[in-house]
Backbone as numpy.savetxt, mean C-alpha at the origin, in Angstrom:
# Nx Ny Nz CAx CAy CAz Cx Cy Cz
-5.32 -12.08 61.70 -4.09 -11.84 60.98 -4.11 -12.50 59.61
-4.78 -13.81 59.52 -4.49 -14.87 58.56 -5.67 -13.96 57.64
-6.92 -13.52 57.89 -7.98 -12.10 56.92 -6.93 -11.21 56.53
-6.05 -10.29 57.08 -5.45 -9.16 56.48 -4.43 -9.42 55.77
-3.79 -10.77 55.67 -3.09 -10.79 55.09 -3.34 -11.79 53.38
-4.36 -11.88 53.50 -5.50 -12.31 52.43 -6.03 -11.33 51.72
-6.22 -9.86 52.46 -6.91 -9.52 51.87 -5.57 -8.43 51.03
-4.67 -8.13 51.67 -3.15 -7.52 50.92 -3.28 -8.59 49.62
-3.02 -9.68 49.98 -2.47 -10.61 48.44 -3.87 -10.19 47.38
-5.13 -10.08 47.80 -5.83 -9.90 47.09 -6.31 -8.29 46.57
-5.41 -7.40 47.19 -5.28 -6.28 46.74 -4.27 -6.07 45.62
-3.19 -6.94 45.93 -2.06 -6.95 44.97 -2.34 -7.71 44.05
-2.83 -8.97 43.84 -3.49 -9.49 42.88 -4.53 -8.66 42.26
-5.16 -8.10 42.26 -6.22 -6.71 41.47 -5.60 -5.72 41.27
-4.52 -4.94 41.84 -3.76 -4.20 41.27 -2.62 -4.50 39.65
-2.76 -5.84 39.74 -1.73 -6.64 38.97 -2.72 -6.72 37.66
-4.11 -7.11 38.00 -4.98 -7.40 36.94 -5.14 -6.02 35.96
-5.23 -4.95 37.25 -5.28 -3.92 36.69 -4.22 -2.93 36.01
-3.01 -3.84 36.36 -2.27 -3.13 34.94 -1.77 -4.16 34.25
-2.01 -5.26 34.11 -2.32 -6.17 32.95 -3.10 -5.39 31.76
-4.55 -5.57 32.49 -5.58 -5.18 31.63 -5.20 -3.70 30.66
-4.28 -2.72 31.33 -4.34 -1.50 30.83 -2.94 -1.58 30.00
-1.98 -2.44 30.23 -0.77 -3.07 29.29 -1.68 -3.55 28.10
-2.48 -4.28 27.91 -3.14 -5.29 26.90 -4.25 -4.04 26.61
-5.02 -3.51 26.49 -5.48 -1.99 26.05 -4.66 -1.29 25.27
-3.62 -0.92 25.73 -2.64 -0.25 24.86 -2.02 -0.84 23.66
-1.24 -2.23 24.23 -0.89 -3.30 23.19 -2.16 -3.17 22.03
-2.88 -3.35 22.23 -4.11 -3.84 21.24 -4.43 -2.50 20.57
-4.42 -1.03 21.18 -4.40 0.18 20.55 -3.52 0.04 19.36
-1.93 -0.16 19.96 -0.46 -0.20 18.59 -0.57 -1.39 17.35
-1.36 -2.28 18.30 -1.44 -3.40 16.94 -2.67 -2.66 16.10
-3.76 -2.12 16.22 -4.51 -1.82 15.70 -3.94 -1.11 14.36
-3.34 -0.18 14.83 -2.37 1.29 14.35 -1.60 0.49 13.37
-0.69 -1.03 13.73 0.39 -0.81 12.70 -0.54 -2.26 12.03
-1.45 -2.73 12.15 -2.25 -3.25 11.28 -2.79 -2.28 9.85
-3.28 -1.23 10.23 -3.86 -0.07 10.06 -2.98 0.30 8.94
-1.51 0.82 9.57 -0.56 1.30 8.77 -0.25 0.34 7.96
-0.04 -1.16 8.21 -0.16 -2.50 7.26 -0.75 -1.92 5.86
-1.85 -2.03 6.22 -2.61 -1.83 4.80 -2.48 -1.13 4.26
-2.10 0.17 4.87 -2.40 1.77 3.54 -0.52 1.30 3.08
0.55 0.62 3.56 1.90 0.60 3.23 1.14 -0.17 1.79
0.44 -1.55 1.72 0.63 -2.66 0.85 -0.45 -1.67 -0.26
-1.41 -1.05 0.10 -1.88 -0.67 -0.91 -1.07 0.34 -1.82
-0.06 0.95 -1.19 0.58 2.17 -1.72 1.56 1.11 -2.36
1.84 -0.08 -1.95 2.79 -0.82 -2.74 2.26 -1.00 -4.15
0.95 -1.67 -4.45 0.30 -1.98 -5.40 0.39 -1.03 -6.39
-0.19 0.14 -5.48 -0.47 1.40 -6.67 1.02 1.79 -7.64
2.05 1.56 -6.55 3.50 1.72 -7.18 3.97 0.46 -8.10
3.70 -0.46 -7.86 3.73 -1.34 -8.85 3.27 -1.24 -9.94
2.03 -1.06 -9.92 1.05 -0.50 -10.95 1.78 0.38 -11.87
2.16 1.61 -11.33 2.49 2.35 -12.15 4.15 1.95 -12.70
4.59 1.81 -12.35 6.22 0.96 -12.57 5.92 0.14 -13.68
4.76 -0.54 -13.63 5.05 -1.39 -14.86 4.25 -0.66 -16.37
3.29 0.27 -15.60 3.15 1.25 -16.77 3.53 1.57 -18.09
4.77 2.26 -16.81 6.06 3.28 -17.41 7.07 1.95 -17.95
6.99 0.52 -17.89 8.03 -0.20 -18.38 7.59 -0.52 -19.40
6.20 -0.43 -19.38 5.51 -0.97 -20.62 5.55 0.75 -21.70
5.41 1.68 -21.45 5.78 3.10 -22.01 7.08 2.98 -22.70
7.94 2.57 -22.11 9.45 2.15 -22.25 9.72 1.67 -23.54
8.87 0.21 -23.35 9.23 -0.56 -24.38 8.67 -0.32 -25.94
7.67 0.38 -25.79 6.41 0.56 -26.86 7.53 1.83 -27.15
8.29 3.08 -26.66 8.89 3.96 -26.99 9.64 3.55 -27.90
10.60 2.34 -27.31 12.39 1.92 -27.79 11.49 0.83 -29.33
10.23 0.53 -28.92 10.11 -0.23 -30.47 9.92 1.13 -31.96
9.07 2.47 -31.22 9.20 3.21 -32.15 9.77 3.31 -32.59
10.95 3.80 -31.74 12.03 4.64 -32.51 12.64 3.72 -33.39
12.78 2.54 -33.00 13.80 1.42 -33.57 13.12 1.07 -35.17
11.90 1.28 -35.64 11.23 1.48 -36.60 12.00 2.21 -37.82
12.63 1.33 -38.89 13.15 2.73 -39.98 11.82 3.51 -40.63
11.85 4.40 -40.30 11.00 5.77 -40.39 11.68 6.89 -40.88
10.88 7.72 -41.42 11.04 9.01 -42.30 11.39 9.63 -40.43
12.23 10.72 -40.21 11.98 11.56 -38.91 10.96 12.17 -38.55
10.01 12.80 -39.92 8.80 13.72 -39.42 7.68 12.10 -39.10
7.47 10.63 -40.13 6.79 9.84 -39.43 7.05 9.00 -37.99
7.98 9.01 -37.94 8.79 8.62 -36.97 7.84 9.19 -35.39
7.65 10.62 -35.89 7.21 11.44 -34.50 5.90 11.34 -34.65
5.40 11.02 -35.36 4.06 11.29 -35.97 3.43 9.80 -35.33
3.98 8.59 -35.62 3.64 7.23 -35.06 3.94 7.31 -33.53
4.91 8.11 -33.26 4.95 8.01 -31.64 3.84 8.74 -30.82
3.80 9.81 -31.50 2.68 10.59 -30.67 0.93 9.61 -30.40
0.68 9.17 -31.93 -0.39 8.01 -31.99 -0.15 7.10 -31.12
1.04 6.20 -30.95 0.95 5.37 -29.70 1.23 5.78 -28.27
1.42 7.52 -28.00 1.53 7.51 -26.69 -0.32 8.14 -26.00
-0.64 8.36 -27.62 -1.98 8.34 -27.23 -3.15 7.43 -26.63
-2.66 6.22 -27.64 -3.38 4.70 -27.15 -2.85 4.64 -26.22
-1.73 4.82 -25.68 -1.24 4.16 -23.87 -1.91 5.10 -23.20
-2.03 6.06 -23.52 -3.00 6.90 -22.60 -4.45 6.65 -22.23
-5.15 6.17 -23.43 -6.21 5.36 -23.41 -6.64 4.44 -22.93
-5.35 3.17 -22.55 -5.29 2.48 -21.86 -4.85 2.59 -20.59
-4.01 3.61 -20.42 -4.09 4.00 -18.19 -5.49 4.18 -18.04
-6.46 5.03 -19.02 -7.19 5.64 -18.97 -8.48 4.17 -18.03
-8.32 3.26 -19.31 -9.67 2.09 -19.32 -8.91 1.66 -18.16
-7.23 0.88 -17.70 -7.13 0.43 -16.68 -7.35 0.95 -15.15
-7.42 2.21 -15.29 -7.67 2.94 -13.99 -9.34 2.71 -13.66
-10.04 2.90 -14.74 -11.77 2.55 -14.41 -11.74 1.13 -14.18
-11.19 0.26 -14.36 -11.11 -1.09 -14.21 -10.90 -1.41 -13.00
-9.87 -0.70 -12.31 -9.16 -0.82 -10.94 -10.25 0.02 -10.12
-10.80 0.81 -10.61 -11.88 1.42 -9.69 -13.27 0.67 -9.26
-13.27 -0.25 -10.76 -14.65 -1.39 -10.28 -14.72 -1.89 -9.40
């Protein structure tokens, strides 16, 4: 009696291991996943940052043009030249970020 009832606890004890083990399998699948998803969120953060400050820096280089007393036809004429250099420069900072 005192064997079969040893060998129940030790069936239920291995049944227990065995959905432990397959709880902690899965667990470790979702952490993988939102580790996973972790990264591509923070990198997509960066890239948005990135460009946010771009466009603040576009912003400011705009509001100094205009604020420039200028003829109207030079006026457009100096803006177009500096939205060219900022272009130049996404241009070099993007190969930079690619190194």
């Amino acid at each position: 009696m005192k064997n079969e009832t040893l060998r129940t606890e030790l069936n239920n004890l291995e049944r227990k291991v065995k959905l432990l083990l397959s709880d902690y399998g899965q667990l470790k699948d979702d952490f993988d996943k939102c580790r996973t998803e972790n990264q591509h969120l923070r990198s997509q953060l960066l890239e948005q940052d990135s460009k946010i400050s771009s466009f603040q820096n576009q912003t400011k280089i705009s509001k100094i043009v205009e604020s420039m007393v200028v003829g109207d036809n030079d006026s457009e004429e100096l803006k177009d030249v500096i939205d060219g250099y900022i272009k130049e420069i996404n241009k070099c900072i993007a190969h930079l970020g690619e190194a």
